[in-house]
Structures are given as structure tokens and as C-alpha cells.
C-alpha positions as CSV (number, residue, x, y, z in Angstrom):
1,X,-4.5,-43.7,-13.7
2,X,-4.4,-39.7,-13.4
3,X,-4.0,-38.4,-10.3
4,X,-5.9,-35.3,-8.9
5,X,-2.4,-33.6,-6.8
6,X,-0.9,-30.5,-8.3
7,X,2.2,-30.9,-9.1
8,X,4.5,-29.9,-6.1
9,X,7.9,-28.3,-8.4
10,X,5.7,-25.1,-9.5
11,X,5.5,-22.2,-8.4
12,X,2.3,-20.2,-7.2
13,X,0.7,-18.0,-9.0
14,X,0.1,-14.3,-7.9
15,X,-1.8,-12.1,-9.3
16,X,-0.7,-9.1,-10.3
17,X,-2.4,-6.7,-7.8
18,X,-0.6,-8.6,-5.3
19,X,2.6,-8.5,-6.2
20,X,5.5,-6.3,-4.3
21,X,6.0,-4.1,-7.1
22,X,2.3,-3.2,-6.9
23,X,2.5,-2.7,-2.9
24,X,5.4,-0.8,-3.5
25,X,3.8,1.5,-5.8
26,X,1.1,2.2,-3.6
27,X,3.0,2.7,-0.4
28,X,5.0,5.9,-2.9
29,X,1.6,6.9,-4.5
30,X,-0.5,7.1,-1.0
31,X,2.7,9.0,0.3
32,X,2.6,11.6,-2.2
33,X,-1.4,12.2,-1.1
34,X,-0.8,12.3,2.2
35,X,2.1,15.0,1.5
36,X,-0.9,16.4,-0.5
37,X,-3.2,16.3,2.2
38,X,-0.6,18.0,4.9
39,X,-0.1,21.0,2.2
40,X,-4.1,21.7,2.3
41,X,-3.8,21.5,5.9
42,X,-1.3,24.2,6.0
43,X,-3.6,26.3,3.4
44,X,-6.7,25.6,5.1
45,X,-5.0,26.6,8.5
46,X,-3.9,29.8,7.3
47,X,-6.9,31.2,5.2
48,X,-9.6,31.4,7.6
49,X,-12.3,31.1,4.9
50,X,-11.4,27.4,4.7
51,X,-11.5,26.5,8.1
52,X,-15.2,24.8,7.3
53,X,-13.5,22.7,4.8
54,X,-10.6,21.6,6.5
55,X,-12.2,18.0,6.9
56,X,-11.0,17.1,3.7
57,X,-7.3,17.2,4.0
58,X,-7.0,15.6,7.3
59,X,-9.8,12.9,5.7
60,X,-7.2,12.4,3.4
61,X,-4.2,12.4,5.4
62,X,-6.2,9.9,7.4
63,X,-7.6,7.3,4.6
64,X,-3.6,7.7,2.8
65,X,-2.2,6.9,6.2
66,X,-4.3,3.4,7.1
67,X,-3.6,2.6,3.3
68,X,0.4,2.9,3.8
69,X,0.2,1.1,6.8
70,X,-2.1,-1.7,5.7
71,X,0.0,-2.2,2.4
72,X,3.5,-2.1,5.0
73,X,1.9,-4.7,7.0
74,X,1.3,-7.2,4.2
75,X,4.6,-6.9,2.7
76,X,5.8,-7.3,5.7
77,X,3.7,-10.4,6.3
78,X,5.1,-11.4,3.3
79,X,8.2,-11.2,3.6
80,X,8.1,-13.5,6.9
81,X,6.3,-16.2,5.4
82,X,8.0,-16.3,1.9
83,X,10.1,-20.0,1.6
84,X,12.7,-18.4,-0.2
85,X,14.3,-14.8,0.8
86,X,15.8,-14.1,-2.5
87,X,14.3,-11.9,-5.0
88,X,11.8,-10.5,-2.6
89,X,10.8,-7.1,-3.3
90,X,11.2,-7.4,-7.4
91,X,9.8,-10.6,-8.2
């Protein structure tokens, strides 16, 4: 008779846009726009003919910022509900 239970022994599967590798990368790659967004602060503070265009830095300083602190949140979360601690941010 088969029966319909997964087997307990394996392991989950996670796909790969989930994985830490992938959360770190974006946590470094949302960094480096947010740096980017801070420099065109700086150049939009200082050249008064792009004062009326200064939205766009600080939008992306803002959107790069949630981002980082979304991503940090669910490795976090991960982290503290992961059965085994080993391995964690490279597996």
C-alpha cells in the first residue's frame, strides 16, 4: 500500500531567490545604490539648477533603504527559525 507522507529524512527545498547568498547579495548591491543615491544628494545640494530634481536621489536612498532592511529582517528571521545553526549564511 503507498503511503501519501513525504518522506521526513530530506531536506527542503529552497529556491534559489531565497537563498542567503541571494539576500546577501542584495543587502551589498542595495548598499552600493543607496551610496549612489547620497552622492546625487550632495550634487543636487550643491548645484542649485538641480534642486527641482532632487526627488530622485532621496527616492532612491529611500526605496534602497526599506529593501536592506526588509532583506536584514528575513535573514534574520531565518536565522532564528533554522533547526540547524551550521552552515547558515553559505548554504
Amino acid at each position: 500500500m503507498y503511503s501519501k507522507k513525504d518522506p521526513v529524512f530530506r531536506k527542503a527545498v529552497i529556491p534559489w531567490h531565497r537563498s542567503n547568498k541571494i539576500y546577501i547579495f542584495i543587502i551589498v548591491f542595495m548598499l552600493l545604490v543607496l551610496l549612489f543615491g547620497v552622492a546625487g544628494i550632495s550634487v543636487a545640494r550643491e548645484n542649485g539648477t538641480y534642486n527641482g530634481y532632487i526627488w530622485v536621489p532621496i527616492s532612491l536612498v529611500a526605496l534602497s533603504a526599506m529593501i536592506i532592511i526588509t532583506t536584514t529582517y528575513r535573514l534574520i528571521k531565518r536565522y532564528f527559525t533554522r533547526p540547524s545553526k551550521d552552515s547558515f549564511l553559505f548554504d
